[in-house]
N, C-alpha and C positions, 0 to 999 in steps of 0.2 A: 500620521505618516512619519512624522518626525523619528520617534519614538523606534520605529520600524527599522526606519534607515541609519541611525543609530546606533541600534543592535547588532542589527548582519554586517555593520562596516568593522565592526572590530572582530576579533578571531572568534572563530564558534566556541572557543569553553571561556571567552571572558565573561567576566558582570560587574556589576556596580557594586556588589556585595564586599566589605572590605575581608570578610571572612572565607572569600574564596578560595586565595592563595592557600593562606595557612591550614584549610580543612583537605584541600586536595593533597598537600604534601605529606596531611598525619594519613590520608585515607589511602594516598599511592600502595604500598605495600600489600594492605589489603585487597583493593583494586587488583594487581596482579595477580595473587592468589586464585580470585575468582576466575581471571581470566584464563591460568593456567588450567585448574581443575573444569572449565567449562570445553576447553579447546579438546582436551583430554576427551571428556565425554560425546561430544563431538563427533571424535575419530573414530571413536570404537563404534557409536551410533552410524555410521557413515561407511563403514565397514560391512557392517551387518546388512545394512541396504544397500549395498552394493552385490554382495552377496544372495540377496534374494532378489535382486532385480534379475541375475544372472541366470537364476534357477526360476526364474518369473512365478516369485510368491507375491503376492499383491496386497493379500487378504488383510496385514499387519501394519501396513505402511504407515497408515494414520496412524495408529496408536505409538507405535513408535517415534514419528513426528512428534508427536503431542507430547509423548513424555519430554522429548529433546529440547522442548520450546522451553516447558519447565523449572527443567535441569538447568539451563540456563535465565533461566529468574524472568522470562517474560510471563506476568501473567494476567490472566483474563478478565476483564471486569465488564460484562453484558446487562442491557440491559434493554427491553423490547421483543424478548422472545416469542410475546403472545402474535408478534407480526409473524411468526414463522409457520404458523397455520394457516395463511392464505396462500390459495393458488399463485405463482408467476413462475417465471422460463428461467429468468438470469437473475442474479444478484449481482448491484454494481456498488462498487464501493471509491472512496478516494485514495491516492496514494500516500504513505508517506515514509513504509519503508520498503526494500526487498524483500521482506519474511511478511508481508501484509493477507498473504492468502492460510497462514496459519493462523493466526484468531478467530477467521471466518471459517474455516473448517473446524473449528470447538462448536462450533453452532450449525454447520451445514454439513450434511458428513456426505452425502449423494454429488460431490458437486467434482463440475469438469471444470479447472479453468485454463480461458482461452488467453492463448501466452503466442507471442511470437514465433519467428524461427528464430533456432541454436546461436544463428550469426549475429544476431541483433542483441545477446545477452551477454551480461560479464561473466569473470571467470570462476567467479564464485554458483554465480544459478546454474554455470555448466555443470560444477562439481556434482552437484544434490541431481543432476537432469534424471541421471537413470533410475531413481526411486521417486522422482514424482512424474516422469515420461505415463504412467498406466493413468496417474488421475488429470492429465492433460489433456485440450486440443489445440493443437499446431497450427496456426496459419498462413496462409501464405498472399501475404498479400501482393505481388504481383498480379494475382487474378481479377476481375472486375467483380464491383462488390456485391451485386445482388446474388451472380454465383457462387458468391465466398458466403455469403451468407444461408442460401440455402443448402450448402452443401454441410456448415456446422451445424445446422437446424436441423437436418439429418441426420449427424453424428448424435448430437444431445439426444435427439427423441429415442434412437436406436439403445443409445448407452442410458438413457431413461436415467437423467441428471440435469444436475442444475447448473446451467453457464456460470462463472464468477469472473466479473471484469473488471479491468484498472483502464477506464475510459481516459483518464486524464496523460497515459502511456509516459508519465514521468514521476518522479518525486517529488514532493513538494513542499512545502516549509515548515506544515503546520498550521499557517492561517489562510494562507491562499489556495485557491484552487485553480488548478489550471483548467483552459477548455475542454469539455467531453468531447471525446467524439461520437460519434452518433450510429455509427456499426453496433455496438452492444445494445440499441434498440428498436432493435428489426425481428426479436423474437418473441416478443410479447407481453408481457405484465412483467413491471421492472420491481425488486425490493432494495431500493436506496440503503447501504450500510455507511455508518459516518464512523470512521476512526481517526483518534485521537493518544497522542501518548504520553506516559507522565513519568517522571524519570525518580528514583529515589531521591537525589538532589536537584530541588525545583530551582537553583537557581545555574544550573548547566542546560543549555538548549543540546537535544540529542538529534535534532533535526538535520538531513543531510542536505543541509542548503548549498549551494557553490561548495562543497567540500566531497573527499573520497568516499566511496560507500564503504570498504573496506576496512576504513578506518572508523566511519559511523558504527559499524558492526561490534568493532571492539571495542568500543567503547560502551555500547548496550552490554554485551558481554562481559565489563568489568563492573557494571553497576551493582550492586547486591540484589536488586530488583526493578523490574521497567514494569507500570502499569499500561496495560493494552486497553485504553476503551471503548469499546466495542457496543454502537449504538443500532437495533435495527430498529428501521424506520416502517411505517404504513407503506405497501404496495401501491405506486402509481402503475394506474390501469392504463392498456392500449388506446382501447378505445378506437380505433382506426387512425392513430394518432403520426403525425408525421417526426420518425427517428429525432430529427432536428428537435422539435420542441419539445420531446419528451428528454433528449440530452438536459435542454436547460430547466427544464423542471425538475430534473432528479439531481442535477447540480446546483439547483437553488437549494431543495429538502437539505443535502448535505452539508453547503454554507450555513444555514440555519443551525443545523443540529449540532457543527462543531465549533458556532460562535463567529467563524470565518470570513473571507473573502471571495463572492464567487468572481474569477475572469475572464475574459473573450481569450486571454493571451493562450497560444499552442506550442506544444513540445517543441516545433520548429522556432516559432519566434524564442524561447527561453533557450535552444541550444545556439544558436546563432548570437545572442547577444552572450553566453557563457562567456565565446572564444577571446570580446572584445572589452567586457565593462567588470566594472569590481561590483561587488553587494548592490551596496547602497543603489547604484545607476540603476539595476536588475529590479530593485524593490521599487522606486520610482516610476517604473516602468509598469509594473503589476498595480499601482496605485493610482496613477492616470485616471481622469472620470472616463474616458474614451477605452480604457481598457475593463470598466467592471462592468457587469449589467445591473440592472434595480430587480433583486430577489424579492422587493415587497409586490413589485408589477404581478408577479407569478401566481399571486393569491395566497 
């Protein structure tokens, strides 16, 4: 735990490395290069998608996403494909950035994913909304959830796709996982995805812990390359299985696969305590025995 709290108390690009300084300030130059020429491509990408959202062309979208992720040096490293020939409904994976549903769409090309409303999103996911608005569904959660639920079970089947959800409905560090919540399994056989990220410089955390996402962004963006790892896992079955305990079996599969922490803590407990604790008290808190559960319990 030490070691943890350690780390996130001092600024997210420090480390112990004494070669840190002196490599970021030969690499700065470069760094912004990339960053320029990626913003650049970006725009014009973002352009063009805007443009056929206008003219409601759909057909392209992906592919253009995909080169865009590219272009800017995020790239793919899958492994567990042969899971993707088995039946199930939704794909759920962990968070840990805002661009987390393009690695899964290198691997899922049929799929809807379920995103909140506009209101609840930054200003960046509004920008991309209208070129990924066709491969989304919306929800609303004001409604009561077994109607929320069978009315996007309706959407899916009709759109004949695959759900893709970020259960844990925040970012997270890298090692920890936050609580699932249990709405993304009310549709039937789940395929656990565990992402991981690995940065050109291992010894820079690009994790957007207590810090801006905007600024986590450009900083992926000045890297020369970010490794995406992209792990699918074996299909946990229904089974007539109650939401709740298929949440923590698919969050335990996930702490397993990404070496991790699974924990009871929720969006709400880590937004609440943002407003009021530094790192360290935040990690403390996610470290608690009362705050993780025993993934061996799980089988």
């Amino acid at each position: 735990m030490n070691e943890y709290k350690e780390m996130w108390n001092r600024s997210w690009l420090k480390s112990d490395s004494i070669w840190m300084i002196p490599l970021i300030a030969i690499y700065l130059g470069i760094g912004i290069c990339f960053l320029c020429v990626r913003v650049i491509i970006i725009t014009i990408l973002a352009c063009i998608l805007k443009i056929m959202a206008y003219y409601q062309i759909t057909q392209f979208t992906r592919t253009l996403l995909l080169i865009g992720t590219f272009a800017c040096g995020w790239i793919p490293w899958t492994t567990g494909k042969e899971n993707l020939k088995n039946n199930y409904s939704v794909a759920v994976s962990n968070h840990i950035t805002m661009f987390d549903h393009m690695p899964i769409w290198w691997n899922i090309k049929n799929m809807a994913i379920l995103v909140n409303q506009m209101d609840d999103q930054n200003a960046l996911y509004k920008a991309v909304w209208p070129a990924m608005k066709p491969h989304c569904i919306v929800i609303d959660k004001s409604k009561e959830i077994t109607q929320l639920a069978n009315e996007t079970n309706e959407v899916r089947i009709k759109a004949n796709k695959k759900i893709v959800v970020f259960p844990e409905a925040t970012i997270g560090n890298g090692k920890h996982l936050y609580g699932f919540r249990s709405f993304a399994f009310r549709f039937g056989d789940v395929l656990p995805i565990a992402l991981k990220i690995y940065p050109a410089f291992p010894f820079i955390n690009v994790y957007p812990f207590m810090c801006n996402q905007t600024a986590h962004v450009i900083l992926m963006l000045a890297m020369p390359f970010v490794i995406y790892r992209v792990k699918i896992l074996p299909v946990v079955k229904h089974l007539n299985s109650l939401p709740r305990n298929m949440a923590w079996v698919t969050q335990g599969d996930i702490a397993k696969a990404i070496n991790g922490i699974a924990t009871y803590v929720s969006k709400q407990n880590k937004d609440a305590m943002k407003k009021t604790v530094k790192n360290a008290a935040l990690l403390d808190y996610l470290n608690r025995p009362e705050s993780i559960f025993d993934v061996s319990a799980l089988g």
